[in-house]
C-alpha positions as CSV (number, residue, x, y, z in Angstrom):
1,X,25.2,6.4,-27.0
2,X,26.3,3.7,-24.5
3,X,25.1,4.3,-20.6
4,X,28.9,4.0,-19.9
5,X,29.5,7.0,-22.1
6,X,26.5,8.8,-20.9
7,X,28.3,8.0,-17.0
8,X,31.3,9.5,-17.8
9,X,29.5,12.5,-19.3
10,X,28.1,13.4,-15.8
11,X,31.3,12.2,-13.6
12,X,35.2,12.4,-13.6
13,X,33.9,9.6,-10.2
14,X,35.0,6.1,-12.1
15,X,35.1,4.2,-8.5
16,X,33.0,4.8,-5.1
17,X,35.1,3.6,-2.0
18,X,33.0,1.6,0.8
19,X,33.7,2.0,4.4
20,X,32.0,-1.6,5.2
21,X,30.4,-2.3,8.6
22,X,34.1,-2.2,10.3
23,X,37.4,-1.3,9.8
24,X,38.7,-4.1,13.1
25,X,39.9,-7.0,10.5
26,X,38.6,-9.4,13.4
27,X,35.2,-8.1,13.1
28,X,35.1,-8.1,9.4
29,X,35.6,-11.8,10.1
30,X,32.8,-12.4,12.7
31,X,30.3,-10.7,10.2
32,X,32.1,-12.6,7.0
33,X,31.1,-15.5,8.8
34,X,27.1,-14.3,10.3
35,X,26.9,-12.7,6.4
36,X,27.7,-16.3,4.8
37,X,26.1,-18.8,7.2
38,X,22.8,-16.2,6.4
39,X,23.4,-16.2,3.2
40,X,23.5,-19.7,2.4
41,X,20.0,-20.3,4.9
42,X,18.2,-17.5,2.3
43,X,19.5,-19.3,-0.2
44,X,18.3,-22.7,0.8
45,X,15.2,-21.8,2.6
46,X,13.8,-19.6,-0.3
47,X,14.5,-21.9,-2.8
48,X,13.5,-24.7,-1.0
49,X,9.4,-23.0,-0.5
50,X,9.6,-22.3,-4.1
51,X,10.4,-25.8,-5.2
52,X,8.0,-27.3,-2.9
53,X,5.3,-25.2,-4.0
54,X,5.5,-26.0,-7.2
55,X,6.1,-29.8,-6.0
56,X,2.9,-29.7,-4.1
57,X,-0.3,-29.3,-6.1
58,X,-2.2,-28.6,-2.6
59,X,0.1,-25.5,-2.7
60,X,-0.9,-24.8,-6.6
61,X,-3.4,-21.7,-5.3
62,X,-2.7,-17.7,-5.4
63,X,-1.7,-17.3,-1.8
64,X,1.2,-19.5,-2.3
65,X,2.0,-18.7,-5.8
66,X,3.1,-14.7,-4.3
67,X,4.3,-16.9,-1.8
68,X,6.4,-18.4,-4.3
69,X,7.2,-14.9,-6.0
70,X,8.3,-13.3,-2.8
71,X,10.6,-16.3,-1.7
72,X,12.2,-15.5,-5.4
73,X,12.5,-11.8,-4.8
74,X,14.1,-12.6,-1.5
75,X,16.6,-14.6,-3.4
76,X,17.4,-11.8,-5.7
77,X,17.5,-9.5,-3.1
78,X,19.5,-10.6,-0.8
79,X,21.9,-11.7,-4.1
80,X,22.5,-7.9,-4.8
81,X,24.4,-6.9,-1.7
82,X,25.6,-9.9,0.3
83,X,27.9,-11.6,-2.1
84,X,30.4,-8.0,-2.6
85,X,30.2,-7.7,0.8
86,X,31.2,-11.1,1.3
87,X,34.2,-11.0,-1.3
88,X,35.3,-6.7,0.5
89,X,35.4,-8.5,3.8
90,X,39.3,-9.7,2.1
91,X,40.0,-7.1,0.4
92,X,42.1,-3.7,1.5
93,X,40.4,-1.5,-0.5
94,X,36.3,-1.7,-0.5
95,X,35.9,-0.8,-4.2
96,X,33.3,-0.5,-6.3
97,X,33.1,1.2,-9.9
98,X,30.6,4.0,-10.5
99,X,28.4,1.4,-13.3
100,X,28.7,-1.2,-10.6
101,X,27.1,1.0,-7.6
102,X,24.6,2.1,-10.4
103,X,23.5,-1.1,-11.5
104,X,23.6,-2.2,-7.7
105,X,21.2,0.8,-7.1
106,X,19.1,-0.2,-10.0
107,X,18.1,-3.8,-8.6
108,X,18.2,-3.0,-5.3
109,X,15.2,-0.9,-5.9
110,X,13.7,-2.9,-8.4
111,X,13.7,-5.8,-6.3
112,X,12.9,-3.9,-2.9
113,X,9.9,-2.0,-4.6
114,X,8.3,-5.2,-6.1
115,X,8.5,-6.8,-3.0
116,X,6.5,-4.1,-1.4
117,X,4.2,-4.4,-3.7
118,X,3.8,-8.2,-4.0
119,X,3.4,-7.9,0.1
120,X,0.5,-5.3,-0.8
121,X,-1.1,-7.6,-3.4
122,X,-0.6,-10.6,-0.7
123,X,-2.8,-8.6,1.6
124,X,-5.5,-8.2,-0.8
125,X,-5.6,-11.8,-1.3
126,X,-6.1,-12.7,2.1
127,X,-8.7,-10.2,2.4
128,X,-10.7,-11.9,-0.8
129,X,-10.1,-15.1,0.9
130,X,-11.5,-14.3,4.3
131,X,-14.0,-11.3,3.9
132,X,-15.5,-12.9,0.2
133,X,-14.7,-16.3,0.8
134,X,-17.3,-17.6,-2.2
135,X,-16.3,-14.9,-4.4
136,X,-12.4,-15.4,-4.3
137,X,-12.1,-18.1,-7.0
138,X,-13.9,-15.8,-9.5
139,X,-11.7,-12.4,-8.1
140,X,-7.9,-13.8,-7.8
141,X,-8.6,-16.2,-10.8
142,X,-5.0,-17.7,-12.3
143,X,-5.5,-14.8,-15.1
144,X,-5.9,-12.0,-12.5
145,X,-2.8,-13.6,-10.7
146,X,-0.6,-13.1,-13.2
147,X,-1.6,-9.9,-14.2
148,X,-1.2,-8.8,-10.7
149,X,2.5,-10.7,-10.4
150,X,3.2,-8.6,-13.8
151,X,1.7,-5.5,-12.9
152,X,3.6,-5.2,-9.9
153,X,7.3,-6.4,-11.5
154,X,6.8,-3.2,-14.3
155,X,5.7,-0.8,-11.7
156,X,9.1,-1.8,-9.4
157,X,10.8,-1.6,-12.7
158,X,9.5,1.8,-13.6
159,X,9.9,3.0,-10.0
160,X,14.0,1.4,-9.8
161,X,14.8,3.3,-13.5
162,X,13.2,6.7,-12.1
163,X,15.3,6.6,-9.4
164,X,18.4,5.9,-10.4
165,X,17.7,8.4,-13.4
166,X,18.0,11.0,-11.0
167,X,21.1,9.7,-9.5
168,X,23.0,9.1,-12.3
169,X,21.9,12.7,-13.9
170,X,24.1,14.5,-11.0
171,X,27.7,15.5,-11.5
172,X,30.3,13.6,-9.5
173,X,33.1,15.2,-9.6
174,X,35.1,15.3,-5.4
175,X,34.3,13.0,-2.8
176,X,33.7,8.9,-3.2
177,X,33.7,7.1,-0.5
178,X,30.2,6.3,1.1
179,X,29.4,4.9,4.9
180,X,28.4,1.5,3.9
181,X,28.4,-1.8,2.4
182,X,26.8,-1.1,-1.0
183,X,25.4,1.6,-3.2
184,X,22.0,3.1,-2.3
185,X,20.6,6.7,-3.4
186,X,20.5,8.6,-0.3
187,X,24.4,7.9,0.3
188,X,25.7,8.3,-3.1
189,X,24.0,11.4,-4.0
190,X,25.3,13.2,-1.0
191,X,28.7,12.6,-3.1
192,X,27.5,14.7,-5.5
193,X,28.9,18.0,-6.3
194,X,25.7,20.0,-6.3
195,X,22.9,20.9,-4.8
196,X,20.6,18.0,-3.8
197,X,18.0,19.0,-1.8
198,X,15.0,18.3,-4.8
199,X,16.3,15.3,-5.7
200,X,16.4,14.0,-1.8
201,X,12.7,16.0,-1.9
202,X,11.3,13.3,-5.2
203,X,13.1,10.8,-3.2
204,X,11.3,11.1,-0.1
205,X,7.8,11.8,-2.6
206,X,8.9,8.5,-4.6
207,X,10.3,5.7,-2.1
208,X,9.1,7.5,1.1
209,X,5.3,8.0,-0.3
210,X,5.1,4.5,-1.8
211,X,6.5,2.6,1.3
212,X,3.7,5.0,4.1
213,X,0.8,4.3,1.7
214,X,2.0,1.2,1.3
215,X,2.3,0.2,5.1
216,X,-1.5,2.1,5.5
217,X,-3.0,0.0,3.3
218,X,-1.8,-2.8,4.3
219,X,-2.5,-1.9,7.6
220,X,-5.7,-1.1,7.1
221,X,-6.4,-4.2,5.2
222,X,-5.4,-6.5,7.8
223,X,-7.5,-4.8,10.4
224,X,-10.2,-5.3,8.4
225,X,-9.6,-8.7,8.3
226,X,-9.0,-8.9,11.9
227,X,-12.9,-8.0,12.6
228,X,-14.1,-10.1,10.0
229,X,-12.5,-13.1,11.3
230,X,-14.5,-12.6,15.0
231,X,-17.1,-13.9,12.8
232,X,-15.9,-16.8,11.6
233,X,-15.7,-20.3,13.4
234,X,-12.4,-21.2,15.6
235,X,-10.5,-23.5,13.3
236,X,-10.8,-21.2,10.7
237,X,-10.1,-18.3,12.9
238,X,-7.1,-20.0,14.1
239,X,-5.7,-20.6,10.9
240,X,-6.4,-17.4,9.4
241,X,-5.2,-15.5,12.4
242,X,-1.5,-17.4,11.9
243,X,-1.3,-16.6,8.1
244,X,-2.4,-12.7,8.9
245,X,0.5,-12.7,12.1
246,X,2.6,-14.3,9.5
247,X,2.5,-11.7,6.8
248,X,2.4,-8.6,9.4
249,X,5.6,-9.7,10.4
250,X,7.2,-10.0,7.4
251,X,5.6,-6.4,6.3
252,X,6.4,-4.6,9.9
253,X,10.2,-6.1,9.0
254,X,10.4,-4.8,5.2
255,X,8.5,-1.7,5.3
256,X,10.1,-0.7,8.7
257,X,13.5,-0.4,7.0
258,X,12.4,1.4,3.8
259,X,10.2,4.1,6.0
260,X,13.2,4.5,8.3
261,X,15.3,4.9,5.5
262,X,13.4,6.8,2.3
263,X,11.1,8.9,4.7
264,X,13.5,11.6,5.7
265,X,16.4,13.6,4.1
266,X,19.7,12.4,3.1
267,X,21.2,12.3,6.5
268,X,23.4,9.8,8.2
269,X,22.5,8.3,11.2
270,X,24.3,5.4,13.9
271,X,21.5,3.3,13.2
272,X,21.5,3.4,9.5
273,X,24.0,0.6,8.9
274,X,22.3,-1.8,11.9
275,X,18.8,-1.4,9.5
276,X,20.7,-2.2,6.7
277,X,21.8,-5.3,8.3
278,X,18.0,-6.6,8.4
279,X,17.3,-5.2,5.1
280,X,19.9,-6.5,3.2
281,X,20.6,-9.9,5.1
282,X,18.5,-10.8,8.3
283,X,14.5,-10.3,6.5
284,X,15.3,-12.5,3.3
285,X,16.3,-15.3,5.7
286,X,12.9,-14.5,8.7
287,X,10.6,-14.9,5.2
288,X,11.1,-18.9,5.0
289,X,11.1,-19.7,8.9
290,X,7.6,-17.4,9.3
291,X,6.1,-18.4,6.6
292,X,7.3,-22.3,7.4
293,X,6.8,-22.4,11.3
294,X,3.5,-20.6,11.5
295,X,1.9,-22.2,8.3
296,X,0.8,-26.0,8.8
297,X,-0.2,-26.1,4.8
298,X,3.9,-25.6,4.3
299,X,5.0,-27.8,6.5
300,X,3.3,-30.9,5.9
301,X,3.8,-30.4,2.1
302,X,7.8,-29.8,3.3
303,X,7.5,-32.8,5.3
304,X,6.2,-35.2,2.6
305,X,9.0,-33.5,0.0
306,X,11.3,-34.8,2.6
307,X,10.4,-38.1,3.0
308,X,9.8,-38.8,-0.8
309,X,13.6,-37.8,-1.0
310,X,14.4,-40.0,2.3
311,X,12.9,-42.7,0.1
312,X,14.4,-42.0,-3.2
313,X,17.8,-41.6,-1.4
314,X,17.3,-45.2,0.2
315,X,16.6,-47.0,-3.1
């Protein structure tokens, strides 16, 4: 049996109606135009760290091969949403069909839950590097790398097919139209025409739990670090205290959104659409230009890219 047929089994819903972020048509423009130009700088910046990584043998170490990873997953990310909002922004009726808001579902999570692991495994690394400084070539050896970088794409995967399992089991059958640009669990399940309350409770238990223990550890892990660098002489301080503020950043960003969003019940709320603005948009662009501005490893190695184009461009 086909997922389509299974779908159709469970819903007489064949198309979910989206409200957008506005129904003032000179709006839509403003945020057609703040939702492209950002869209185009993820694109560019992301892609831009991953090809000079690899360019860059200084870069070839496991910091900056997650680095790499996440500037992918940001990519992807950002790829699921922006570009239907983008094309909705013209059209009359926000449309979406109920496979499409499922399989927008699926990588939304897949991609969002990897991330939070990769930013978990990230944190681990810097704490190898700075707490066991002669024991970190032997721990985050290429082999452990990429069973890490492996480890944490299944467990997104199984955590993105759970999840929209339990979405896609519930009858649709009335309402379908949800409050926002794309498909996401909380809102479409509140179209369904049944109870809800355990499936919003093992959503809370699956997303919510994973994004708080998550956050602790990493936490946790960084304050760790934090003491152990008072140890440590200033240069190496300095530059270890600018890759640690870089990553909290990115973390207190990413993990903000998903507690505020998967650690309560199913409920609307004014602010939901603003944090799905950062979410969605505004934390896969922040990624390049912290990681870039506050990391001097990146920008000479994007600063010698440069100038061997410059030159290749000349000739």
């Amino acid at each position: 049996m086909e997922a389509g047929d299974l779908l159709n089994q469970t819903t007489l819903v064949t198309h979910i109606r989206l409200r957008g972020l506005s129904v003032d048509q000179r709006v839509q423009m403003a945020v057609f135009a703040m939702f492209l130009t950002f869209y185009v700088l993820t694109l560019a910046g992301n892609v831009l760290i991953v090809i000079t990584i690899i360019y860059d043998r200084r870069l070839h170490t496991p910091m900056y091969f997650f680095l790499s990873n996440l500037s992918f997953i940001d990519v992807c990310h950002s790829t699921v949403t922006v570009p239907k909002m983008l094309v909705d922004t013209w059209a009359e009726e926000k449309l979406i069909s109920f496979d499409g808001c499922v399989t927008q579902m699926f990588f939304l999570h897949l991609f969002a839950c990897t991330e939070i692991f990769l930013l978990t495994v990230m944190a681990y690394d810097r704490y190898v590097a700075i707490c066991k400084p002669l024991q970190y070539l032997t721990v985050m050896s290429w082999r452990v790398c990429v069973l890490l970088a492996v480890a944490l794409w299944v467990g997104g995967t199984i955590h993105s097919i759970s999840l929209t399992s339990l979405t896609i089991t519930l009858p649709y059958c009335g309402p379908d139209e949800i409050d926002s640009f794309f498909c996401d669990v909380p809102q479409v399940i509140k179209l369904a025409c049944t109870d809800t309350h355990i499936i919003e409770i093992l959503i809370v238990s699956n997303s919510g739990l994973i994004s708080v223990v998550c956050f602790v550890v990493l936490v946790v892990s960084y304050a760790v670090i934090l003491v152990s660098l008072r140890q440590q002489i200033s240069e190496g301080r300095r530059k270890a205290l600018s890759t640690c503020a870089a990553h909290l950043t990115v973390v207190t960003l990413f993990l903000g959104h998903c507690i505020f969003i998967y650690s309560r019940p199913s409920t609307s709320l004014p602010e939901d659409k603003v944090v799905s603005v950062f979410f969605t948009a505004v934390t896969p662009l922040l990624n390049p230009i912290i990681y870039t501005l506050r990391n001097e490893d990146m920008k000479n190695a994007l600063n010698k890219l440069m100038g061997r184009l410059e030159g290749k461009g000349k000739k």
